[in-house]
C-alpha positions as CSV (number, residue, x, y, z in Angstrom):
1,X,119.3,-44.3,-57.3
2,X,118.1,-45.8,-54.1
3,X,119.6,-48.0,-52.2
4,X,117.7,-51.3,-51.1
5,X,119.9,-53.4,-48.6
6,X,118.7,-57.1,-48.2
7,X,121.8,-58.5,-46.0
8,X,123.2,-55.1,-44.4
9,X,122.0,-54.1,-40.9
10,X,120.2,-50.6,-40.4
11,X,122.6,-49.8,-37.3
12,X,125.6,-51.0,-39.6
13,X,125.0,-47.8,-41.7
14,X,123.0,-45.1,-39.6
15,X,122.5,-43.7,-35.7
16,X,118.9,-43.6,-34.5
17,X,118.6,-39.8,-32.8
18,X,115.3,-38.5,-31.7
19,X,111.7,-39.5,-32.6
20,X,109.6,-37.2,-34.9
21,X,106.7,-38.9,-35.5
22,X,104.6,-42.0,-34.7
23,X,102.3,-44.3,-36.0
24,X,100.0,-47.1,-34.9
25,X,103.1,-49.7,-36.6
26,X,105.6,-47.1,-37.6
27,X,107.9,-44.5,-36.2
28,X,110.0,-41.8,-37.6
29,X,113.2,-40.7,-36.2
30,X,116.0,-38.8,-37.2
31,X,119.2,-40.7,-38.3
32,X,122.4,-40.3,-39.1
33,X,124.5,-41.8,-41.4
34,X,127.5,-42.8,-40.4
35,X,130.2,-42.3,-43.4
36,X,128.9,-39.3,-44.8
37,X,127.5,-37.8,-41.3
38,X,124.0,-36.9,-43.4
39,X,120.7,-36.5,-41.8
40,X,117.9,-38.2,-42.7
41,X,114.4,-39.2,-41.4
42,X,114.0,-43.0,-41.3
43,X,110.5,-44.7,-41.2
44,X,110.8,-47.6,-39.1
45,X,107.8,-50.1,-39.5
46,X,107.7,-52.9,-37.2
47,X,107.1,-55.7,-39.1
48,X,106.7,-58.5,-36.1
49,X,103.8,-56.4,-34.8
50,X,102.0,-56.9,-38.0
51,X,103.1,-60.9,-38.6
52,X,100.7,-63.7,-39.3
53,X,100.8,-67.4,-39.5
54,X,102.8,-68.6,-42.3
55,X,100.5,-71.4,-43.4
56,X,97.8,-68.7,-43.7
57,X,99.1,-66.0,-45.7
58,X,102.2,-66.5,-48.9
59,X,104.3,-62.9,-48.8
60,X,106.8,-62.6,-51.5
61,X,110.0,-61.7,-50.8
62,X,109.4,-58.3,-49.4
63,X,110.4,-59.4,-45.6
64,X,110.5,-62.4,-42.8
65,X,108.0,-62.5,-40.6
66,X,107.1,-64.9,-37.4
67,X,103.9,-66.4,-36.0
68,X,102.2,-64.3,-33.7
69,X,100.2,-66.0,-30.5
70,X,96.6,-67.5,-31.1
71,X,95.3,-68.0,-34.4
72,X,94.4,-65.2,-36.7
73,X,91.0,-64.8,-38.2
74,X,91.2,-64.8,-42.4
75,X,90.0,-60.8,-42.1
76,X,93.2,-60.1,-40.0
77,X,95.4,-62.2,-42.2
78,X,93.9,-60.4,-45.3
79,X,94.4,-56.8,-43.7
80,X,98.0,-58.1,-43.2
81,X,99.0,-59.2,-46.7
82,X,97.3,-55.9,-47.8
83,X,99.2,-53.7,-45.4
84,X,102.5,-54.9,-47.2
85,X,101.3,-54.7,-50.5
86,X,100.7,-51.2,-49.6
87,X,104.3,-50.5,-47.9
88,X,105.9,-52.6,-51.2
89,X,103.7,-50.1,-53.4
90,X,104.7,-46.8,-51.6
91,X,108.7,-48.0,-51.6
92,X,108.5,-48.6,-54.8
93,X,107.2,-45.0,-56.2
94,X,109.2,-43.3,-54.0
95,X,112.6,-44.9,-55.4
96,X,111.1,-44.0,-59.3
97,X,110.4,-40.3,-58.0
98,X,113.9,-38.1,-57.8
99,X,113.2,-34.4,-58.1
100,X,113.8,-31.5,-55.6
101,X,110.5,-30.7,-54.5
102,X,109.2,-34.3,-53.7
103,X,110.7,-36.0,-50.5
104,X,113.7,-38.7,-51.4
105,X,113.6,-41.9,-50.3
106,X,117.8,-42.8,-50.0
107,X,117.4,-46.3,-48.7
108,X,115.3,-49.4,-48.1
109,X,116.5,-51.9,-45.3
110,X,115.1,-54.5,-44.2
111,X,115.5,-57.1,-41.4
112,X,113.9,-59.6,-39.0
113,X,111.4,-57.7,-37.0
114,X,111.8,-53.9,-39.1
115,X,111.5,-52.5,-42.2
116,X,113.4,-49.2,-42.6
117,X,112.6,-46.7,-45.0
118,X,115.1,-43.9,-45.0
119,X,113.6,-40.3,-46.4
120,X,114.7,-36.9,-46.9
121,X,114.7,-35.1,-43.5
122,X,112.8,-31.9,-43.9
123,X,112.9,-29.8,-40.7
124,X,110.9,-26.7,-42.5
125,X,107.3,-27.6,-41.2
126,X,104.3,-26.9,-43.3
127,X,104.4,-24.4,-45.7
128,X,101.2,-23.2,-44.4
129,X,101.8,-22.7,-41.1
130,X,105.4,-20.8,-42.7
131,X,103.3,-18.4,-44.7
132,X,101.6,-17.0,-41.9
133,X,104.6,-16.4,-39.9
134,X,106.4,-14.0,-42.9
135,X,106.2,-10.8,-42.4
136,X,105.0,-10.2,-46.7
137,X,102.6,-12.5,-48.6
138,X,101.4,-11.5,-51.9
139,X,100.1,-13.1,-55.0
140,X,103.1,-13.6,-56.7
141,X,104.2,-15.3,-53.8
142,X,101.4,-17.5,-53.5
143,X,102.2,-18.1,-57.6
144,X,105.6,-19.4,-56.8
145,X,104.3,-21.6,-53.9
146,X,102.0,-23.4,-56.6
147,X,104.9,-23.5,-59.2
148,X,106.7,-26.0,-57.0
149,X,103.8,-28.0,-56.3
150,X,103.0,-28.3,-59.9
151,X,106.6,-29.4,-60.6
152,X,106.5,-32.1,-58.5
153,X,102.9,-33.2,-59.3
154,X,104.3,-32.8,-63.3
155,X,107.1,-35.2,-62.3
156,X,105.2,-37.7,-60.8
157,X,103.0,-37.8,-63.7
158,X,105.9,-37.8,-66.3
159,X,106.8,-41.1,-64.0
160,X,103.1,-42.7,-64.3
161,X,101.9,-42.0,-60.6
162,X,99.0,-40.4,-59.5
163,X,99.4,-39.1,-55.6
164,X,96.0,-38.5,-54.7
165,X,96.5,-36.6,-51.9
166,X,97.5,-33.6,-52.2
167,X,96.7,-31.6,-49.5
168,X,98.3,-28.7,-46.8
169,X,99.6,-31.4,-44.7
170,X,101.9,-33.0,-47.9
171,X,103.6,-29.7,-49.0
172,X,106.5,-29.1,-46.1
173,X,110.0,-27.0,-46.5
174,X,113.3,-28.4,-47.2
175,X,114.6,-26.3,-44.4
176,X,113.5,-23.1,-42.2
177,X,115.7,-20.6,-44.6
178,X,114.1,-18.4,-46.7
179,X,113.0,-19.3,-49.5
180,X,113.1,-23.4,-48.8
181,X,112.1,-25.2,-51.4
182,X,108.0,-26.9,-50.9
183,X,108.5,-30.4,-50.8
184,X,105.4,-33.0,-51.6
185,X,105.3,-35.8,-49.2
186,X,103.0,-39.0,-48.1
187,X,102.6,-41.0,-51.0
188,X,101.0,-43.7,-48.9
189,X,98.0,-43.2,-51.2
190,X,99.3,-42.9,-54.6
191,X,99.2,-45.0,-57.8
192,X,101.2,-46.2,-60.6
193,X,98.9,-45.7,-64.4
194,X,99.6,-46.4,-67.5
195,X,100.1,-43.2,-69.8
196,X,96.7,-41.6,-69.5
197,X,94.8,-44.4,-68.1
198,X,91.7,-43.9,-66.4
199,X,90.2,-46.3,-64.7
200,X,88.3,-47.0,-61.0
201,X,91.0,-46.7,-58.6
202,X,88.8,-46.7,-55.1
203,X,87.2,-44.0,-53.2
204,X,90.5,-42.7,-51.8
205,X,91.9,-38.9,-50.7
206,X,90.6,-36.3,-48.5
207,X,86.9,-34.8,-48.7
208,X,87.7,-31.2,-49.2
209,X,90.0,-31.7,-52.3
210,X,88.5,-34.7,-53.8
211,X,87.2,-34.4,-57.4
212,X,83.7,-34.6,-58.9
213,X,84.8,-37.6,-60.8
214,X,86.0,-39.6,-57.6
215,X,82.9,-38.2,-55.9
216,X,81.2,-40.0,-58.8
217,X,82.8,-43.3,-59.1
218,X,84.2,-42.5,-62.3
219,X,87.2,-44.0,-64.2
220,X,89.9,-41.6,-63.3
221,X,93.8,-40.6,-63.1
222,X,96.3,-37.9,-63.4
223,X,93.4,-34.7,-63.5
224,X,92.1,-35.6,-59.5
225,X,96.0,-34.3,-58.5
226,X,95.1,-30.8,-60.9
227,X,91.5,-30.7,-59.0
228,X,93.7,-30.9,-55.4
229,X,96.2,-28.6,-56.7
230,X,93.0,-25.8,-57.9
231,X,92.0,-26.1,-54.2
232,X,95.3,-25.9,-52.6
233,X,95.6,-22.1,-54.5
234,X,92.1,-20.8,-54.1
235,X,93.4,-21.6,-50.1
236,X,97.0,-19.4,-51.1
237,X,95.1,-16.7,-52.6
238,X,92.0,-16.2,-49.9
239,X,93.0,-18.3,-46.8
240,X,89.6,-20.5,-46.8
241,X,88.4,-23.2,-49.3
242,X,86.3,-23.2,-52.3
243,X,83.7,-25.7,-51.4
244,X,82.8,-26.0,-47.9
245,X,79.1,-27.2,-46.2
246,X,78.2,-28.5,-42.7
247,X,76.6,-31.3,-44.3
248,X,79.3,-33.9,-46.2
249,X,76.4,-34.6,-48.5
250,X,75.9,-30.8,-49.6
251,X,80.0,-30.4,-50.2
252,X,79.9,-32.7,-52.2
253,X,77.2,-31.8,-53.8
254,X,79.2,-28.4,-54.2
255,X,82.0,-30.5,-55.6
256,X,80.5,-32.5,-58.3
257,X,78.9,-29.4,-59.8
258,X,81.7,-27.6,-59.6
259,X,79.5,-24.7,-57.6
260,X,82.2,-22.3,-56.2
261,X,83.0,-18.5,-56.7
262,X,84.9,-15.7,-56.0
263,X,83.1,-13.7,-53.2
264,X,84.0,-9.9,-52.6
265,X,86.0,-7.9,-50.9
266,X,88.8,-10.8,-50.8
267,X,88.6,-11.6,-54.3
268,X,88.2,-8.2,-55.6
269,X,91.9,-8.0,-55.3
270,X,93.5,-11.0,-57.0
271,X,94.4,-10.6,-60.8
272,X,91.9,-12.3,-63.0
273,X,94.7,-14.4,-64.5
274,X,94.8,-16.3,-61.1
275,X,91.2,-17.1,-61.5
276,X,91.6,-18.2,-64.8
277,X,94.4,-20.8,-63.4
278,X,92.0,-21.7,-61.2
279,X,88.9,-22.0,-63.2
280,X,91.0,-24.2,-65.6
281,X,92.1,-26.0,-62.3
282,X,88.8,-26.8,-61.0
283,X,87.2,-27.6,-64.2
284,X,84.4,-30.8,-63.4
285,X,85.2,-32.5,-66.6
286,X,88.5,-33.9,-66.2
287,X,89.4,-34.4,-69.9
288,X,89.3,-30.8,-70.0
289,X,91.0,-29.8,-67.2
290,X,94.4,-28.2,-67.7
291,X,97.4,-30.5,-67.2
292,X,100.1,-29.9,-64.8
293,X,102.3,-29.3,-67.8
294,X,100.1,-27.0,-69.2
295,X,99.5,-25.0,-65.6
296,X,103.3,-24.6,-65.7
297,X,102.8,-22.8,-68.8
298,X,100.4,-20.2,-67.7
299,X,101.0,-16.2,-67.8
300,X,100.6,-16.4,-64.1
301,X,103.1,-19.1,-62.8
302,X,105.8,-18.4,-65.5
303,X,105.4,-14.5,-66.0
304,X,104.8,-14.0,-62.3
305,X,106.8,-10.7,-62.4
306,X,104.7,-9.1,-64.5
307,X,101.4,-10.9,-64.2
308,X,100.9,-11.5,-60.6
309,X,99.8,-8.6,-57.9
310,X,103.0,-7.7,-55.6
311,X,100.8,-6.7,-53.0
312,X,100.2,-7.7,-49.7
313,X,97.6,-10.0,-48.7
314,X,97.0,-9.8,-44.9
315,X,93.7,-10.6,-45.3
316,X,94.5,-13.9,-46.7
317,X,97.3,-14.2,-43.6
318,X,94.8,-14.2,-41.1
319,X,92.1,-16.4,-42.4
320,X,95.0,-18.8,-43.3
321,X,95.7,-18.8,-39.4
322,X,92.6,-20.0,-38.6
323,X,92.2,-22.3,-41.2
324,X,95.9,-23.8,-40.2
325,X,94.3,-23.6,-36.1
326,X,90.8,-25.5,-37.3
327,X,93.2,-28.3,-39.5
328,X,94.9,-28.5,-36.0
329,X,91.7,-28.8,-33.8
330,X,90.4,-31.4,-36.0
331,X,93.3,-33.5,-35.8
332,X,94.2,-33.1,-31.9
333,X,90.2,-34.5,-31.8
334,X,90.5,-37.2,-33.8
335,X,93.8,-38.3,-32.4
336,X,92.5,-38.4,-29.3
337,X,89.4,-40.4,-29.8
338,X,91.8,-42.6,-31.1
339,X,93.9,-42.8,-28.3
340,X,91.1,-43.1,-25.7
341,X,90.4,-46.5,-25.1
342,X,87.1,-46.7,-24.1
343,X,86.2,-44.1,-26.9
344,X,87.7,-46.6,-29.4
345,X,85.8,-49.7,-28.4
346,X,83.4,-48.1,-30.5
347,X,85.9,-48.3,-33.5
348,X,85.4,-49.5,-37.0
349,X,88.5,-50.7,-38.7
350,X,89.7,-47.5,-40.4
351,X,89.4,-43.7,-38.2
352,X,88.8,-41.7,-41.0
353,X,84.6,-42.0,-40.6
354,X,81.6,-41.7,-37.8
355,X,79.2,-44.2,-38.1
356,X,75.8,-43.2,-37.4
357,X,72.4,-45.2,-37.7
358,X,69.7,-44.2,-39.8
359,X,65.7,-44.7,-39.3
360,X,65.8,-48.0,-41.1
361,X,68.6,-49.4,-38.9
362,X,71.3,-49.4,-41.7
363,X,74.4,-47.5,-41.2
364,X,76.2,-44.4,-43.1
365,X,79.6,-43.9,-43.0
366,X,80.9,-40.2,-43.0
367,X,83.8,-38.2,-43.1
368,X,85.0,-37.1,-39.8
369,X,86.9,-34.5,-41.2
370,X,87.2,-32.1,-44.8
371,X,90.7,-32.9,-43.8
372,X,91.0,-36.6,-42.8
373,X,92.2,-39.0,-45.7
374,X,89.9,-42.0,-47.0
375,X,90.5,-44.7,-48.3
376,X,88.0,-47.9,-49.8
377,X,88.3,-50.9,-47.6
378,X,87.0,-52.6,-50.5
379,X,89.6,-51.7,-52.6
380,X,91.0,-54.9,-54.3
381,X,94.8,-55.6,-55.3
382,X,94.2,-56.3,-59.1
383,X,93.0,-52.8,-59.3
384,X,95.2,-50.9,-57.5
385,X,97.8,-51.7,-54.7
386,X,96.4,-49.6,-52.2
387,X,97.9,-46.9,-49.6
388,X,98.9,-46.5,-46.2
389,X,96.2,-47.3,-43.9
390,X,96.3,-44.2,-41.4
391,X,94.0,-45.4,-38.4
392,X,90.0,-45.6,-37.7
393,X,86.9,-45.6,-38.2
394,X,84.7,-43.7,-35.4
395,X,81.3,-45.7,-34.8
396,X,78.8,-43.1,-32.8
397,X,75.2,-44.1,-32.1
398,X,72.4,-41.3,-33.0
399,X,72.1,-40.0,-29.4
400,X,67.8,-40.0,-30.7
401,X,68.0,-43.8,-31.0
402,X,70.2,-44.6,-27.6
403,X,71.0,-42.6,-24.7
404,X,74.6,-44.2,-24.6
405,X,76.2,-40.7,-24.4
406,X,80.3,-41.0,-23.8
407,X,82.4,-38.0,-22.9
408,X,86.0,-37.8,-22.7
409,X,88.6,-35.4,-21.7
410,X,91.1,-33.6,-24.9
411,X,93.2,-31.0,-23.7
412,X,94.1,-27.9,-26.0
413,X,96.6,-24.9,-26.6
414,X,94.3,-22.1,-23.8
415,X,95.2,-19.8,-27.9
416,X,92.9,-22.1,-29.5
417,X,90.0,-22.0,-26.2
418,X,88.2,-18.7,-27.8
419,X,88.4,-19.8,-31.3
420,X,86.5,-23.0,-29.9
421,X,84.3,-20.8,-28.0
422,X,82.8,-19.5,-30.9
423,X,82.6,-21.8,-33.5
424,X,81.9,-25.1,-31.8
425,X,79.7,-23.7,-28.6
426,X,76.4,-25.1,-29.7
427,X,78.0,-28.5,-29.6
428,X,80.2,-28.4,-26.7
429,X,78.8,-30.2,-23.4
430,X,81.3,-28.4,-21.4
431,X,84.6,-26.5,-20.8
432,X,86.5,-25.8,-18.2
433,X,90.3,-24.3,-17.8
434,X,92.7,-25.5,-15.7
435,X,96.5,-25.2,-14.8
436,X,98.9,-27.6,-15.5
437,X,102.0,-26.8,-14.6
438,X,103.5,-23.3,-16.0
439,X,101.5,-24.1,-19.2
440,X,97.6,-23.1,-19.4
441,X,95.7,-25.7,-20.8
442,X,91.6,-26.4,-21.3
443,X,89.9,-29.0,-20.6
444,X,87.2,-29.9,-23.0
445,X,84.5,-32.9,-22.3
446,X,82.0,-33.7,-25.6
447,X,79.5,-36.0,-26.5
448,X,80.5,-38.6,-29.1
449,X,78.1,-37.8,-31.8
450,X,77.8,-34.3,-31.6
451,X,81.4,-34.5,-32.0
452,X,81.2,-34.9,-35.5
453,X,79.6,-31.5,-36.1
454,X,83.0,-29.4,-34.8
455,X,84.9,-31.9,-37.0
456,X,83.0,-31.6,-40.1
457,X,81.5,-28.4,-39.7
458,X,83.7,-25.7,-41.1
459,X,82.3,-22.3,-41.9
460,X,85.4,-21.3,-43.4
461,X,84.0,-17.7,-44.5
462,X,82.4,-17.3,-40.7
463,X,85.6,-17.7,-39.4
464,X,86.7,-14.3,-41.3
């Protein structure tokens, strides 16, 4: 079971060692504990950063926290006691949730001005960037990579949560040996139901591997992780996704319909049974779509030997790299819009969306990113208690209704200059290389709302 220590100190128990990770209120770091000499990853959120005026806000017992200078507006306290109810929710699951291919949470610690939440430490990366380093990739592999996704989506089920956000970014290796076990991680977004409940939940998950009923503001639960995991192996077996568009409002038309298929010559060599998984998978009624239970049981995750092809799939290698380098791109973008400060005066509250204007003067909000996680702001707490609030949302003005144009600087890998060359050069004001240092980097400056056409538009097939 996991430990949750109200009264011990986190430096009583563990060394702080390098960081791995940041957030805008959290950090990860690699610890170690001190009688045992185990590593783990700790999660340290700085609670002080986040306070609020006591007469304004009532927390339960889940921390302290102090006064912060000049008075907070009722939006900011709100966001606050939300943000914790979030943090509570995500502890909480992860202590119920104990099985090999999820990432453990060992401890919980909290103190004056931190919250420490002490994980697994998984040093094997993403199991999609570790595919397209092996030398051999076949289908049966691909079938065993889905088994342990499936037993970890089965087990959180079996424990009442939905994670809702299963995506290439969650699934990393216990370890860089071969043969590390996938491990699902982030649960920052997921839900606790009630047997088979369905019910409105928010808008919340990421665009590409979102299900029709989500799309549709439908009562849902446990089927929008089998949806996500139907994606996640069309991408094992092919390297590219099943429903892709340009347009946000064309994929997920695509979605909602269920309108994808199994184009030749890449699918002309995968075993029908693995498009029958998959068509039972991605199936738009979700009272019909197979359970993760059920998928375990399937000729082609537990007869693998004999069902699935042995042969390899380099094809499916190198569109995986440059679906892995786009999922890269896209996030080095949006990280640094983030960072740039005069970029992010034109922030919304969130990060996940642009904001353009419309004829009539109201606003749309859109994904910046097939990849980017969203969440309802509107979600409320007697419905559902929320997930991690990642960062936020891009406002752009329609360069046809205001010639306030902003450019700013992102640097890039020089690897990743060509593939930006071809696929983004309509939208790219300019580029330039330069040196810096030993290591060759580019320099690229873009407008603000053309940016959103490199981030959403992925022409997964072109980039065969």
């Amino acid at each position: 079971m996991t430990a949750v220590s109200a009264c011990t100190r986190f430096s009583d128990n563990y060394d702080l060692k390098e960081e791995l990770g940041k957030g805008a209120f959290s950090v990860v770091r690699r610890c170690v504990q001190k009688c045992t000499g185990c590593e783990f990853a700790a999660k340290i959120i700085n609670t002080k950063k986040l306070s609020a005026r006591d007469e304004e806000i009532k927390l339960n017992e889940l921390l302290r926290y102090y006064p912060r200078k000049g008075l907070w507006t009722l939006q900011e306290s709100s966001k606050f006691i939300i943000y914790f109810q979030k943090l509570e929710r995500e502890a909480r699951i992860c202590r119920k949730l104990q099985h090999p291919n999820i990432v453990r949470l060992h401890d919980s610690i909290q103190e004056e001005n931190f919250h420490y939440l002490v994980f697994d430490l998984v040093t094997g990366g993403e199991l999609f960037e570790d595919i397209v380093a092996r030398e051999f990739y076949s289908e049966a592999d691909a079938s065993h990579c889905i088994q342990q996704i499936l037993e970890s989506v089965n087990h959180c089920h079996q424990n009442g949560v939905v994670h809702r956000d299963l995506k290439p970014e969650n699934l990393l290796l216990a370890s860089k040996a071969k043969g590390a076990a996938v491990k699902l991680a982030d649960f920052g977004l997921a839900i606790e139901v009630t047997g088979e409940q369905q019910a409105w939940f928010g808008f919340a998950g990421t665009p590409g591997y979102l299900s029709p009923e989500v799309l549709k503001k439908e009562p849902y639960g446990k089927p929008v992780d089998i949806w996500a995991c139907g994606v996640i192996l069309y991408i094992l077996l092919v390297g590219y996704p099943p429903f892709w568009d340009e347009d946000q409002h064309r994929l997920y038309g695509q979605i909602k319909a269920g309108a994808y298929d199994y184009p030749s010559p890449e699918w002309d060599t995968v075993t029908p049974d693995a498009k029958n998984l998959i068509n039972q998978m991605l199936t738009v009624n979700p009272t019909k779509r197979i359970t993760a239970s059920e998928a375990l049981k399937h000729p082609w995750i537990c007869q693998r030997e004999r069902v699935a092809s042995l042969v390899h799939r380099q094809e499916t290698v190198d569109c995986l790299k440059k679906f892995n380098a786009r999922r890269k791109l896209k996030g080095a973008i949006l990280t640094t819009m983030l960072a740039t400060r005069n970029f992010s005066s034109k922030y919304d509250t969130d990060g996940r969306s642009i904001i353009t204007k419309k004829g009539d003067g109201s606003q749309v909000k859109e994904s910046t990113d097939s990849s980017t996680t969203l969440e309802d702001d509107d979600v409320k707490e007697d419905k559902v208690k929320g997930g991690v609030d990642r960062s936020s949302t891009v406002i752009a003005k329609d360069p046809e209704e205001s010639s306030d144009y902003c450019y700013h600087p992102l640097r890039i890998n020089s690897e990743e200059t060509e593939e930006l060359r071809i696929h983004c050069s309509k939208t790219v004001s300019q580029l330039s290389t330069n040196s810096c240092g030993s290591e060759r980097t580019c320099v690229l400056f873009f407008d603000v709302y053309i940016l959103k056409k490199i981030i959403i538009g992925a022409n997964f097939k072109g980039l065969q």
